[in-house]
Each structure stands twice: as C-alpha cells, then as structure tokens.
N, C-alpha and C positions, 0 to 999 in steps of 0.2 A: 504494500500500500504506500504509497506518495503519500511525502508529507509536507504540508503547503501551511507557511505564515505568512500571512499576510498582516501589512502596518498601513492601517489606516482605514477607517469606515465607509468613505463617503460612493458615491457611485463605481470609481474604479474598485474601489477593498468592496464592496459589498457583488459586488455580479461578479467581481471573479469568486469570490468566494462560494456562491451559489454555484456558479458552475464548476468550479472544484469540487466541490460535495456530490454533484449531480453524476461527476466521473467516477467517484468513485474514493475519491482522496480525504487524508487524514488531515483537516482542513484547524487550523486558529486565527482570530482576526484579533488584530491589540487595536484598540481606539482609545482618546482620551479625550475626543470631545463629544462625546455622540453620535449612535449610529445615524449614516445618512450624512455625516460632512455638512460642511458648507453649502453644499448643494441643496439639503432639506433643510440645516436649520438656521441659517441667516443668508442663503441669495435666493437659488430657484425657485425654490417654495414658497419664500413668503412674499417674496417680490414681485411672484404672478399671479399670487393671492391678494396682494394691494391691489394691484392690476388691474384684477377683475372688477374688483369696487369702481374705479377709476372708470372701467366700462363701462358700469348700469348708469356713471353720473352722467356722462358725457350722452347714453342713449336719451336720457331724460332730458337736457337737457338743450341737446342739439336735436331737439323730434317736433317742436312748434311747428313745421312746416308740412309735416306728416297729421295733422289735425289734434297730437296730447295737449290734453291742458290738466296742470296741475292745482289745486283749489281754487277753479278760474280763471287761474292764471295761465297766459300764453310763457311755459316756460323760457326761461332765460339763464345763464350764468347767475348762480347764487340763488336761482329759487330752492333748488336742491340740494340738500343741506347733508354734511355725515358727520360721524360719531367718532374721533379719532381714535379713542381709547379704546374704545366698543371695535374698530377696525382692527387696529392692531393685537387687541387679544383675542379676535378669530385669526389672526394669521398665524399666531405663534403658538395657539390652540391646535390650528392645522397643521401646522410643522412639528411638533411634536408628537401627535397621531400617526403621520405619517412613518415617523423616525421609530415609534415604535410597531409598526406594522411591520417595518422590514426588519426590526431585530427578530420578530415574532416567526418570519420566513426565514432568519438561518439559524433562530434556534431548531425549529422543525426541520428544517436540513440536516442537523446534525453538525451545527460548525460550532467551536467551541468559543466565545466570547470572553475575551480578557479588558478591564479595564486598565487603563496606564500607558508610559509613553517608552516605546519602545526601542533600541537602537542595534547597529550590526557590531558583530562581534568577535565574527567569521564571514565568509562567503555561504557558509551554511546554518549560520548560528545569531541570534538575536537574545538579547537582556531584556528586561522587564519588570519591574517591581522587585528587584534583587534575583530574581531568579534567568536561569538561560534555559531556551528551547530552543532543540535542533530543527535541523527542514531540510530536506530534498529542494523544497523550491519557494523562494522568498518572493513576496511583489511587493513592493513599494508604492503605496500610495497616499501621499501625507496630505495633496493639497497643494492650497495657496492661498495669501492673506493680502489685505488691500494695502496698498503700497503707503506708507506714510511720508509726508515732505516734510524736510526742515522748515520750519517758524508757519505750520500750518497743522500743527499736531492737535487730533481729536480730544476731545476732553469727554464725549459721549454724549454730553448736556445742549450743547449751543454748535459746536463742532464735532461731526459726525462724518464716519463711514458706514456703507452699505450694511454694516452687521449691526450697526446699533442704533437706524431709526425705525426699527421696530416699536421701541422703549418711551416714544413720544408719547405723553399723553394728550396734545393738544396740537392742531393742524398749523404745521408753520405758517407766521402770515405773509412772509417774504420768506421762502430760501433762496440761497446763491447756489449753485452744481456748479461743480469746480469739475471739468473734464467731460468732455461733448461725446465717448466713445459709447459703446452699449447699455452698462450699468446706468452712465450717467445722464443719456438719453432717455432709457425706460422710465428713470425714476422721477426726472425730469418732467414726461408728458402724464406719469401718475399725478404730480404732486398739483401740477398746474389744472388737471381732470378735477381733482379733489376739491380746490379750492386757493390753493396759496399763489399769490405773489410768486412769480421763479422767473430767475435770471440765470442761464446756461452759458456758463463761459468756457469756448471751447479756443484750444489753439491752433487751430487750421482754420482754412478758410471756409469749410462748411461745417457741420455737424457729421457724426458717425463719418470717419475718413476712411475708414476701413471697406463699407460697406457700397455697393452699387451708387453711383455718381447720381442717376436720374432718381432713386427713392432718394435719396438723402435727401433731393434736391425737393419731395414732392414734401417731405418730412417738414423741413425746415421753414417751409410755406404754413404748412399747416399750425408747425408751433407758433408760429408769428400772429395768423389769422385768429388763432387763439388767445393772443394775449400776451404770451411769453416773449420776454426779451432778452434775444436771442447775439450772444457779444462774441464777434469772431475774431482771428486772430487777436487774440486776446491771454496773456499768461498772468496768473494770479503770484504776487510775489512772496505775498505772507497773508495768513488767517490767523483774526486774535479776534479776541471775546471780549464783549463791553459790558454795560452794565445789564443792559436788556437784550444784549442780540449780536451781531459779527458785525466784525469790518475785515471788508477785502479788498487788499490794495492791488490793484494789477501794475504789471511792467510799467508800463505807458504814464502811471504815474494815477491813473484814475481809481479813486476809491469810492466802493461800494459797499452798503449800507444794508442790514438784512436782522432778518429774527433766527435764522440759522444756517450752516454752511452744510451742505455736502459732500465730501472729498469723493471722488470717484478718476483715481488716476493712474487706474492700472493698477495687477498685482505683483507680487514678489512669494517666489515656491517657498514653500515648509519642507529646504534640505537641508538646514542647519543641524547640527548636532543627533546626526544620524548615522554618525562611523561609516561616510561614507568615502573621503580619504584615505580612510585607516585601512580600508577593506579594496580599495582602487575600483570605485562607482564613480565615473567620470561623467562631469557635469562643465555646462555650457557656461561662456564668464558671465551673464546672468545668475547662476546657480541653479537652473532648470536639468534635471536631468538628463540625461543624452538615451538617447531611446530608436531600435529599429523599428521597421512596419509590423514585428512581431514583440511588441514590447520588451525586446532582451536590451540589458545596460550591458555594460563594458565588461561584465563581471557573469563569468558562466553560471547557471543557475539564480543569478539574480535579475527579476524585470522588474516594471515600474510603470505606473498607468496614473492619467486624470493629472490636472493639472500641474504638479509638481514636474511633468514634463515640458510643459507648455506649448504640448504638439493640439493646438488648434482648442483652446479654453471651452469646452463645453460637455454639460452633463452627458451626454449621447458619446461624447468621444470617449470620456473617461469609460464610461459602462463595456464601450466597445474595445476598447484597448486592454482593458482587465479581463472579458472572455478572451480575447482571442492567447493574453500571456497562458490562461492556464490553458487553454485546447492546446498550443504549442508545446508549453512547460511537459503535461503528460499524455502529450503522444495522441492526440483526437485532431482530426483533420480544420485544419484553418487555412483562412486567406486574410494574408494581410492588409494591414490598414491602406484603405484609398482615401483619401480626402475628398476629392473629384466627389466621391457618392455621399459627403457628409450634407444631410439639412442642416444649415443654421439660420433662426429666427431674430429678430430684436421684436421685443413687446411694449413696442411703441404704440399707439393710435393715432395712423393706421399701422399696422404692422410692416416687417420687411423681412421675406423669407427669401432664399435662398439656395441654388445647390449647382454644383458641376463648375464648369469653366465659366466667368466671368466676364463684364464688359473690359477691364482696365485687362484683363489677360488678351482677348483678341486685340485690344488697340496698341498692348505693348508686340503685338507679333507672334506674341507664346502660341498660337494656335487663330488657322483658317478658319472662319465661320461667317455663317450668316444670318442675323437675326432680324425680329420680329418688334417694335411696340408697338402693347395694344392698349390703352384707355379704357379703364373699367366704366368711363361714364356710360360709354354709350351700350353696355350691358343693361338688357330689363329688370331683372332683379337686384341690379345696384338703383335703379331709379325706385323701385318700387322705395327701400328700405331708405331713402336719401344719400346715399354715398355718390359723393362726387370727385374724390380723391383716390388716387391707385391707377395700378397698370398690372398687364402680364405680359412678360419678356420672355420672350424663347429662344435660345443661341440652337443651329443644328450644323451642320459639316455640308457644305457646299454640294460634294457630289454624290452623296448617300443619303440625304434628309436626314442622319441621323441626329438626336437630339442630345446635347452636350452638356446644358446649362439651363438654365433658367432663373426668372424672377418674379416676387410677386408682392405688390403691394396693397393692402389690402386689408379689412380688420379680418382676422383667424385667418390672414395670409400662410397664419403655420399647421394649415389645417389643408389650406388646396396646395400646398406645395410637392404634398407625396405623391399625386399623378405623374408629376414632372419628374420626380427622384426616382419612382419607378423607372420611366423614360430612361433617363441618364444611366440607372443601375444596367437594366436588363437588354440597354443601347436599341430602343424602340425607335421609329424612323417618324417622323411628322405626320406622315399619311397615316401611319399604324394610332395614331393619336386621334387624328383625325375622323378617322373612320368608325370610331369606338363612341356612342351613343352618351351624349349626358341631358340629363333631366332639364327641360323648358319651364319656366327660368331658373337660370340655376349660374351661381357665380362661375360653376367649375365649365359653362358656356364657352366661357371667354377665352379657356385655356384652348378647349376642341378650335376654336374660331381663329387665333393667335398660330397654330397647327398650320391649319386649312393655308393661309395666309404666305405659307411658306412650302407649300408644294409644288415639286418639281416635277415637270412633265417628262414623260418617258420617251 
C-alpha cells in the first residue's frame, strides 16, 4: 500500500487526497488552518457568496425598466437596502458548512486528518507536532496569502485584505480597492452593488490587465455607469488610518479620503519554512514552487499543487493538479496539465469567462486564428431580462473551423462558458457547434449564432 502525506487542506490537499484514498493508498492530510484552504474559508466561498447578494441588489435595482416597483417605488440605487452583519455571517456561516462537508468526505474516505503545521525532513519524511511520519509520496500544498506592502499594512479594522472583510459589521461608506486585478475587481463591483462609495485604483491603464482587452473594456464602462470611480494608472504610495477612516496617498501626489481601504495586490506562496532547501525543492525567485505538467518538484517522490505553485491561481487548477500528482504519484493513468482547457471566470457584474487561446495571444503571433464578436444585445432573451452589456467571442483555426478559445461576457458568463471549453477540450469545429440545437430564447443562442458566423465553406 502507498503511502501518501499530504500538507495542506485547501482544494489541491483535499482532491488529491480523495483521490489517493479512492486508489487505494494509505492517505494523511496535516492542515493548520482549516479544511478547505483559503479557497472555502476567506476567498472563493465567501467572496461568491457576497456576490450573490451583490446580484439580487443590483437585479432589484436595475429592473425599473422591466415594470418592478418596490413599495411604489420605481426602484433606484439605494431603495434596496442590506444587512451587512446579517450578510456576512451567512457567508462565513456558509464557509464553514462547506469546510466541514469536505472534512466529512475524507473522513468517510478513510484519510487520516492531523491538525498542525507540518515540515520536510527527508524526501520521504515530514514532522509535525513533534512527531515524524514516513510516505512513499508527499504533495505539497500550503497555499498562498495576500501580499502585504510597506506603509500600507492591514490593521483588519479600517485597513483590510480579502480575508478579513468578512468581519465588517457595517457597509463601508466609501472604500478605496487598492489593485484593479481579479480579487480587486470582484470585490470592487460587490461593494459598489451593495451600496458603498468605491474608488478602484488600478495601475495600468485599464482594469483587470490580465484578462481579454474588449471585456475589460465593456467592465470598466459598466463600473463607471454605475457610479464607481474608476482611477487608472494610478499607484497608491502608502495606506494609514485616521481617526474615522483611511487616507490614500497615491504617487502623483493625490490623496484620497475613505471609510476603508482594500488591499488586493496580488499574492505571495506559503513556502517558507517548509524544509524545502534542506531537502533540494526548488522554487522560483518569487518562492513559488517549480512544478511539471504532472505536479513532480525537483525532488523524486515529492509534488506540489494549488497555489503555492503559482501555475495559473485558481480553485479548479489547484483541484486538478492535486489529482493528477496522485494518479501519477501511484501508477493510474493521467494526462497532464493543459492550460489551453482551463475555464477561468472573474465574478464581476457582468461577468468574464474564459478559456483556450486568447485575443493578446493571436495579436502577439502565438497562434493563427480567426475570430468572431458577437453583442449579446441583440440576443432575445438578453432583451427580455434587460441586459444590454456583454458579448460572445469565439477564436477557431482558419483552415479546420476548429475552435481554440473563446469569450464571454455576461452575468453566469461562468455558467455558458462550458459549451465553449467543451469545444476547445474535445477540438469540436464551429459547424459541429453550430449544428447542435439550443433552446429559443436562450443566452447559450448567441454562442450557436457566434459559431454559425464563422463557417467555412467546403
């Protein structure tokens, strides 16, 4: 019997761990923060659980045109009122639930659950609460934690990161988001949904820099029409606390005025003091660990999944880099990590989903294609429901129709994007898309019509 330690709970420790048990193996998981990581209990979970609230407001409240009226009133911004306290201990109520459902799933597996923080000690061997246990096969999965800045440090109260504005008891009435990227985006269109005052200072020239040029572009519209003011290349120098609220001085010298700051500036791995020097786990001059397509480190018998690698930051990756170490690790057929097939969403309103080759990838040359924008305006069922914001992008291979990429903007953009990732996965051809039946009216229309739009004659 294989014997498998795994360090660390969150999405990569917890699915490899299941799938180690499921092979067969002599499985222990060390956590010291909670099953379920970061990912269940201060980002993914509670932060698409704020989200959701952020959604029912914004239905309510951008639906006047749609014929609701709320006690008479033709809704508006601010007829629709939440509960912050009451919001946030359903989120953290839900995360929690969460975090122990899946303890509940590897206790029934059969995987043995250690509390405490674990470190290497061998190539086969880890410590723990004073004691050592042997393994066949280790995986490393610790994480990662929100980058802190000099003379911008959280204090949790008025200055905050993504893990600690769960703990507000009252809706900021002005926050500042310091960093335009994902987290800071989301939390961003939640906060200003909800109700507060938000000022997003990002240091590029648009918001989400990462992500597709035309959503960002349709994003950035949006936050503006809403309210949000939106401050581009823009770098904050320092974050300090006053007597009721922040000051934020940016470079340029302009200082801004707030009831609480956000820091959202990127993270930094959980590989410190994990004997991973000692044992020669060779890590990137970030401190991210260095990792193949099949999760192996530098070091035989040791892998490493989910963000502490910083091969593409997201719950899905992690989960999937953690099966594939143990199907590797003990001998069960795998295929390595593609990127190209990963979805990834931001849970913005509207959203921006994701997957395959990219616009900045065909315009830098990386790859031939020829794509599609479609305008979800002129879709029926986005008029019925009032959406007049979004698009679906389809990238395919010039001489095969096949379909490579795609985009979609849109609210539960992260919900029509799997057609497309099908596509992309199982290398389906535009016509094959096309030809395939979807429900009248139906958002997922626009992708069949977006298809159509790029068929190539025989």
């Amino acid at each position: 019997m294989t014997s498998v330690v795994i360090i660390g709970g969150g999405p990569g420790g917890y699915e490899a761990a299941l799938v180690a048990a499921q092979l067969g193996a002599q499985v222990t998981l060390i956590d010291a923060s909670g099953i379920g990581g970061s990912a269940v209990l201060t980002d993914c979970v509670p932060s698409k659980a704020l989200i959701a609230t952020a959604e029912v407001v914004t239905m309510a409240s951008e639906s006047g045109d749609l014929g609701v009226r709320i006690n008479g009133q033709a809704p508006v911004p601010g007829v629709v009122h939440i509960d912050m306290a009451l919001v946030n201990g359903r989120v953290k109520k839900l995360a929690a639930a969460q975090s122990q459902d899946i303890e509940q799933s590897l206790r029934t597996a059969g995987v043995t659950l250690i509390d405490g923080r674990a470190r290497l000690v061998a190539r086969n061997r880890v410590s723990v609460n004073g004691d050592e246990i042997d393994a066949d096969v280790i995986l490393l999965a610790t994480g990662a934690r929100p980058r802190i800045v000099s003379g911008a440090e959280p204090d949790g109260e008025r200055i905050l990161t993504w893990e600690q504005i769960y703990d507000l008891p009252e809706l900021p009435s002005k926050l500042i988001v310091v960093g335009s990227g994902v987290t800071g985006a989301e939390l961003a269109s939640a906060y200003n949904a909800l109700g507060s005052e938000v000022v997003l200072v990002s240091s590029r020239d648009r918001v989400l820099p990462g992500e597709d040029a035309d959503a960002a572009s349709v994003l950035e519209d949006v936050f503006r029409r809403r309210g949000m003011q939106v401050l581009s290349n823009a770098r904050a120098d320092s974050v300090t606390r006053t007597d009721d609220g922040v000051r934020v001085v940016l470079q340029s010298g302009e200082v801004l005025e707030g009831s609480h700051a956000l820091m959202a500036v990127g993270s930094v791995p959980n590989s410190g003091d994990l004997g991973l020097e000692e044992v020669g786990v060779r890590c990137d001059p970030a401190g991210f660990i260095a990792t193949d397509r099949v999760s192996r480190t530098s070091v035989q018998g040791i892998y490493a999944a989910g963000d502490c690698t910083g091969v593409l930051m997201l719950a899905s990756t992690a989960a999937m880099q953690g099966r594939i170490a143990m199907r590797h690790a003990i001998g069960d057929a795998v295929v390595p990590l593609d990127l190209k097939g990963v979805c990834a969403n931001v849970f913005t309103d509207p959203e921006i989903a994701t997957v395959g080759w990219s616009q900045s990838d065909v315009d830098a040359g990386l790859i031939d294609a020829t794509s599609v924008h479609l305008p979800l305006a002129t879709n029926a069922r986005a008029k019925m429901v009032g959406l007049e914001d979004g698009f679906v992008k389809l990238f395919c291979r010039p001489g095969t129709g096949i379909v490579i990429g795609g985009v979609v903007v849109a609210p539960k953009a992260s919900e029509l994007i799997y057609p497309i990732a099908i596509a992309v996965d199982q290398q389906l051809s535009v016509d094959q898309i096309a030809n395939s039946f979807t429900v009248y009216p139906s958002m997922t229309g626009s992708i069949a019509e977006a298809a159509r739009r790029l068929h190539l004659r025989s």
